[in-house]
C-alpha atoms as one frame of an Amber mdcrd trajectory, in Angstrom:
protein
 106.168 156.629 131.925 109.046 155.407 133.779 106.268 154.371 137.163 104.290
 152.470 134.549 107.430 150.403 133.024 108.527 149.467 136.674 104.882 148.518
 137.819 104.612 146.618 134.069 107.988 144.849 134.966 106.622 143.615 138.734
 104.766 140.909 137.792 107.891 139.149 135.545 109.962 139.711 138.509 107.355
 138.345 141.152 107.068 135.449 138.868 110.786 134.882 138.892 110.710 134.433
 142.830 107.977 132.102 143.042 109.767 129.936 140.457 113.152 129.789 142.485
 111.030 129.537 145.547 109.447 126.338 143.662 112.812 125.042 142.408 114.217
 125.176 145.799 111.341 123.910 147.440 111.407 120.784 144.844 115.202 120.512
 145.160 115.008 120.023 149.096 112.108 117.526 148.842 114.123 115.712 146.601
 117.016 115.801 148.671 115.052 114.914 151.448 113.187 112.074 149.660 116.818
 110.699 148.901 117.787 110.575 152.273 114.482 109.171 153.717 115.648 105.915
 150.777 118.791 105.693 152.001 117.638 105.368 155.024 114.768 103.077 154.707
 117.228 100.584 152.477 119.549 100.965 155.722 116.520  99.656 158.039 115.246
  96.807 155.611 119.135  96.002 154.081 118.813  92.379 153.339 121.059  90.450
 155.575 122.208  86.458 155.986 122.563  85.082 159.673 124.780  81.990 160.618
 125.590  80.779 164.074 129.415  80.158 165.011 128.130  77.795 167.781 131.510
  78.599 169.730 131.700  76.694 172.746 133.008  79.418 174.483 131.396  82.602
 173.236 128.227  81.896 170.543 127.838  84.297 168.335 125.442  85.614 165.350
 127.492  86.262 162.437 126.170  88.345 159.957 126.904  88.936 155.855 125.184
  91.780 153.771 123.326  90.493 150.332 123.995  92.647 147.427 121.427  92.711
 144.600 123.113  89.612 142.740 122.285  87.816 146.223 126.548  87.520 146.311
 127.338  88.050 150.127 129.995  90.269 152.332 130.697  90.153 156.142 129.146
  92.711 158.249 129.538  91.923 161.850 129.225  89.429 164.690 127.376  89.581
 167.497 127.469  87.332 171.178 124.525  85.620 171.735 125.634  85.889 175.565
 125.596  81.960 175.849 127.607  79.386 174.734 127.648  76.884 171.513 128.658
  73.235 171.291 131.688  73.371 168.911 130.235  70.540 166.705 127.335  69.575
 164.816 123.773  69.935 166.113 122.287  67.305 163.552 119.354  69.697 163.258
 117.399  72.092 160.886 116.333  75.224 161.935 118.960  76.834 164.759 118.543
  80.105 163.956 115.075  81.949 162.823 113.043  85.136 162.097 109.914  86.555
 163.260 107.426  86.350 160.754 107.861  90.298 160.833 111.725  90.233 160.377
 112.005  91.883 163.351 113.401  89.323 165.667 116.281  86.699 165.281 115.893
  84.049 167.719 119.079  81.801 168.209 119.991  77.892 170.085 122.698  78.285
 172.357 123.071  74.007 172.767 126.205  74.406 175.259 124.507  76.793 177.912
 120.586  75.609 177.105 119.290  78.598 176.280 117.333  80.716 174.106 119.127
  84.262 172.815 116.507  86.716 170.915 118.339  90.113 168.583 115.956  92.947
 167.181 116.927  93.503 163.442 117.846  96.806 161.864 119.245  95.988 158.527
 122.604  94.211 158.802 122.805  95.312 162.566 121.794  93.390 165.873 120.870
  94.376 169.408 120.112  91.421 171.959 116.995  92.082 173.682 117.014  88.590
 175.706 118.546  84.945 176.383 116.657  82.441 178.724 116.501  79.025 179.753
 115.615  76.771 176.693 113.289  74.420 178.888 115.565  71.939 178.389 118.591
  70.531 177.537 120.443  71.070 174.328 117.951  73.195 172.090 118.588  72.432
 168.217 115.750  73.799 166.582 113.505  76.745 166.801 110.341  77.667 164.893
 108.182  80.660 165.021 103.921  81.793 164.036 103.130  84.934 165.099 103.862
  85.718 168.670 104.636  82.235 169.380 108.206  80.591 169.546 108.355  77.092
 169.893 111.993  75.283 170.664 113.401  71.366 170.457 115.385  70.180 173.317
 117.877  67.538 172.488 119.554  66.962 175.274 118.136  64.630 177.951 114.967
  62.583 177.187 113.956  65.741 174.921 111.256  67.542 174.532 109.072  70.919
 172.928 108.284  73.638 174.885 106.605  77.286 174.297 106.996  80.780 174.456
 105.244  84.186 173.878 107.175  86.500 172.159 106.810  89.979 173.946 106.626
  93.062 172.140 109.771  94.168 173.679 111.915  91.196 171.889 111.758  89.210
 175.475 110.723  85.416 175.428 108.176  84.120 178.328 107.223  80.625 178.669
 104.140  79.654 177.612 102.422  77.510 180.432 101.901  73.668 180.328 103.090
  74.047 176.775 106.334  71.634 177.235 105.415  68.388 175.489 107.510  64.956
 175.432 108.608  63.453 172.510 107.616  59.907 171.261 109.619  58.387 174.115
 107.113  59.744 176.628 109.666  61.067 179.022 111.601  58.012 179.302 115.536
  57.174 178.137 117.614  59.279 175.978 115.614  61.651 173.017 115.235  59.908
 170.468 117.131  61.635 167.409 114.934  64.430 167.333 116.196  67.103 164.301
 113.512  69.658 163.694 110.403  71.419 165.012 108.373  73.619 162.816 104.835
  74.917 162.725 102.388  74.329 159.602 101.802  76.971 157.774  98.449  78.082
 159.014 100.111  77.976 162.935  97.787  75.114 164.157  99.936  72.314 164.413
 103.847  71.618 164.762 105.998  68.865 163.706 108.832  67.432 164.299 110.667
  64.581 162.960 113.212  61.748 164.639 115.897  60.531 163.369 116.351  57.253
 165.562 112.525  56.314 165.989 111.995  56.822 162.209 109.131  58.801 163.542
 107.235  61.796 162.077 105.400  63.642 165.574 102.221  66.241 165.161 101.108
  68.218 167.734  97.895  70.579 168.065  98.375  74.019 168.793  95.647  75.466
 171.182  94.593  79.136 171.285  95.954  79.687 174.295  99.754  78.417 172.518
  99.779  75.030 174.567 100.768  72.241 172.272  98.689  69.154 173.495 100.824
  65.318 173.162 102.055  64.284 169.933 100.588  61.498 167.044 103.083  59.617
 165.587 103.516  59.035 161.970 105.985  56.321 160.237 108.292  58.284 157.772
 108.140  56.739 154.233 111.737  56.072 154.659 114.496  55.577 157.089 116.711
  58.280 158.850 113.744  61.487 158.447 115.715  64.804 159.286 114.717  68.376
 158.046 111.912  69.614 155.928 109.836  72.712 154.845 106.403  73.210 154.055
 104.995  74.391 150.535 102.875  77.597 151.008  99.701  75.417 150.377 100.844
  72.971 153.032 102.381  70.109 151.352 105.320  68.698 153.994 108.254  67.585
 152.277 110.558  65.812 154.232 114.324  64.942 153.796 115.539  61.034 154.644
 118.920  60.399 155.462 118.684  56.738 155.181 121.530  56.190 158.288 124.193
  57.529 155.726 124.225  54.818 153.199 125.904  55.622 150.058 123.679  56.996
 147.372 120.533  56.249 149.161 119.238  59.235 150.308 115.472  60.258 149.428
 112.465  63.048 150.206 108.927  62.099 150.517 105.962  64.448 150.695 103.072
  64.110 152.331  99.231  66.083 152.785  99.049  66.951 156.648  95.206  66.764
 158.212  94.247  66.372 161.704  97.904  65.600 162.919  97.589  62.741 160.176
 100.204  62.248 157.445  98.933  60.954 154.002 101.631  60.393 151.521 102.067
  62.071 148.476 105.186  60.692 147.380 107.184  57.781 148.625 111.202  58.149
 149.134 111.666  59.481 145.705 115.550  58.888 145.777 118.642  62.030 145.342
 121.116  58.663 144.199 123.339  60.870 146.645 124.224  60.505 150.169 123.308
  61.734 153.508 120.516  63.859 152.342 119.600  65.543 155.717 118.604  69.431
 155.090 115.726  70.260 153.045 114.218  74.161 151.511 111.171  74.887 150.041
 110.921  77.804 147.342 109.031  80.442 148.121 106.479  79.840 145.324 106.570
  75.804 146.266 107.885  74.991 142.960 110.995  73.994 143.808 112.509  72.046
 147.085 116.506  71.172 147.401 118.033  68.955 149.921 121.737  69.374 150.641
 123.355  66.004 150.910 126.365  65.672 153.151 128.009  63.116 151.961 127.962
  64.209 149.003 128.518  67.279 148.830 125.793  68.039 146.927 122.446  69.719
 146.724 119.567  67.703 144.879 116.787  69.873 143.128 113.022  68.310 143.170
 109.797  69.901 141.154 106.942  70.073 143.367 103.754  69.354 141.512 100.157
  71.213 142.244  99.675  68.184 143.695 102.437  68.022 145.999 104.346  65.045
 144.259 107.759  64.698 143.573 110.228  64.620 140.170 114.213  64.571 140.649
 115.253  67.467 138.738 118.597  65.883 137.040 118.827  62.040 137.053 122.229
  61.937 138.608 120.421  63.741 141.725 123.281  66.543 141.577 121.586  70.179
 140.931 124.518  71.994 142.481 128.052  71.406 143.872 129.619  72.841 146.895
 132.905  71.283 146.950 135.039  67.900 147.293 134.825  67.408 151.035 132.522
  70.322 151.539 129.750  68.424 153.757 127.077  70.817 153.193 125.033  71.014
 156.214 122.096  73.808 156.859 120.558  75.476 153.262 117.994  79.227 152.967
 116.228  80.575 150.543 115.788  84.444 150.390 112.587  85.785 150.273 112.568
  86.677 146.685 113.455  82.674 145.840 116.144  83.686 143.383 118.897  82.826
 145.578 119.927  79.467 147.950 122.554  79.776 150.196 124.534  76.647 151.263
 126.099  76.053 154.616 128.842  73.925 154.800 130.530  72.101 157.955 133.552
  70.511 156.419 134.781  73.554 154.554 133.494  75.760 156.815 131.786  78.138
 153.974 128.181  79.603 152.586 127.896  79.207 148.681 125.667  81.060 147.083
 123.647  79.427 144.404 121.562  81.365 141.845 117.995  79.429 141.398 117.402
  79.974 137.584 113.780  79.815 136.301 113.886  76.187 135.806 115.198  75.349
 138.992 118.615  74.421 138.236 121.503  76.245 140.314 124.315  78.527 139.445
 126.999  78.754 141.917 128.006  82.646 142.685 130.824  81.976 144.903 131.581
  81.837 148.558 132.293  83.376 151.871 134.193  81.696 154.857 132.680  80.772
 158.396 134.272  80.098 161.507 134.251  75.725 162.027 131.523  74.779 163.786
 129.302  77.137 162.412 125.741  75.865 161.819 122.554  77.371 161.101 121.452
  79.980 159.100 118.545  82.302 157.768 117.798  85.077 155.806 115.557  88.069
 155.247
């Protein structure tokens, strides 16, 4: 009798083990699972770049993005090379792989090129080389191509593969002059950036009024430029819509409240306007960011110390977003400079060279801004990008 109440019992108690067996199994997947999260939102923390552009020591400043898109420091890292102290008059200084994996950096002061691999908010330099010129200002990137603007001299473009090791080599017979053909001092160039699709790069001039297209070949080479007449004086930075529409920024030499954007269809290195110098009514309107979604583009006006909000139409046209041109407000004196957009398009951050600061702007649904506060930068500091 008392055999059969022990064997009856066996089951129950084999049952009992299995369970805590299951529990415990669950409870270390779960603990595992937890740490494989933490880990992966260490690797893919979102993170903000800016460039100090020391003269004697460039470095790669970087600030941590909380889920409100508010930011906090979280390191600095030498670019081994050396900034210019001062303004670059130029869009586009720092920028990301198309991956995220790379952060490719100007160093004007030393002429070079400086390239970091990503983890999260963390930075290891994998290479600097020679620019290909003198004084790069602007760097853009399509796949494993990086193309860079030289400043300094009588200017020019010039190529380079991106290894899969984070190293830069140049891309042959891919240097291309600007419109000057070689000859005298560059003429104002601000910004080089491929088209969305990878096949053709542009880049504007501030002096020559000029807009510049260049094919992009297989092979990477960039063949000599067209040259289109900006809508309106004094063209500086712009962005692309994802559909292609170029929107361009127009600085208008400085004058007071006369500062525009045009847009324009880009076909065959040709330039067909959309819309014509649709004015900001503010000043020095010289950086310009495209919203992820292309509903939105803001320029961030210098001498005003301002940032101007524009709808973007299917079509690619135009409309001011508040009559007086101001959408957001960085500060008396502020001179806001370089301007992002994260990935998500909920958030603009704001570089600004007089006050040496990134403001953090909320984009609401409707496009208008709502300022989250700042954090401080070291003077001098330009560029800037996100992921």
């Amino acid at each position: 009798m008392e055999i059969a109440k022990v064997l009856s019992r066996k089951p129950s108690v084999q049952r009992t083990k299995r369970g805590v067996f299951t529990l415990l199994l669950l409870l270390g997947l779960l603990i595992l699972g937890s740490s494989s999260q933490v880990l992966a939102r260490g690797n893919d923390a979102t993170a903000v770049y800016v460039m100090s552009n020391d003269a004697n020591a460039n470095a790669v400043l970087v600030f941590e993005r909380a889920a409100d898109g508010t930011l906090s420091e979280a390191g600095s890292y030498p670019t081994g090379g050396a900034g210019t102290s001062a303004g670059l008059g130029s869009q586009g200084a720092v920028a990301l792989s198309d991956n995220g994996r790379y952060l490719f950096v100007v160093n004007a002061g030393s002429h070079e090129i400086s390239v970091f691999a990503t983890n999260g908010t963390t930075l290891h330099l994998t290479d600097t080389v020679p620019s290909g010129g003198e004084r790069p200002i602007s760097l853009t990137v399509h796949g494993r191509i990086l193309y860079v603007l030289n400043a300094g001299g009588s200017g020019n473009i010039t190529g380079f593969f991106i290894r899969g090791n984070g190293r830069l080599s140049p891309i042959p017979h891919s240097t291309q002059h600007l419109s000057n053909d070689g000859v005298g001092a560059a003429p104002g160039p601000a910004q080089v950036s491929f088209s969305p699709d990878g096949r053709q790069l542009v880049v504007t001039e501030k002096a020559s009024n000029l807009i510049l297209t260049y094919d992009v070949r297989r092979s990477g080479q960039a063949t000599a430029p067209n040259s289109n007449s900006s809508e309106g004086m004094t063209p500086f930075g712009f962005d692309f819509t994802p559909w292609g529409t170029l929107i361009v920024s127009e600085a208008f030499g400085g004058a007071a409240n006369a500062s525009a954007a045009s847009s324009y269809n880009l076909s065959h290195g040709q330039l067909q306007t959309v819309s014509s110098s649709v004015p900001t009514h503010q000043t020095a309107a010289c950086w310009v960011i495209v919203t992820p979604d292309g509903k939105y583009a803001y320029t961030t006006n210098t001498g005003s110390s301002s940032v101007s909000g524009y709808a973007v139409n299917p079509n690619g046209s135009l409309d001011l977003l508040d009559a007086d041109g101001r959408t957001g407000e960085t500060g008396d004196g502020s001179s806001p400079i370089d301007a992002i957009i994260s990935s998500d398009g909920q958030t603009l951050y704001v570089l600004s060279g007089g006050s040496n600061i990134v403001t953090t702007f909320h984009i609401a649904a409707d496009g208008s801004l709502i300022n989250l506060g700042h954090v401080s930068v070291p003077a001098g500091s330009v560029g800037i990008e996100t992921r």
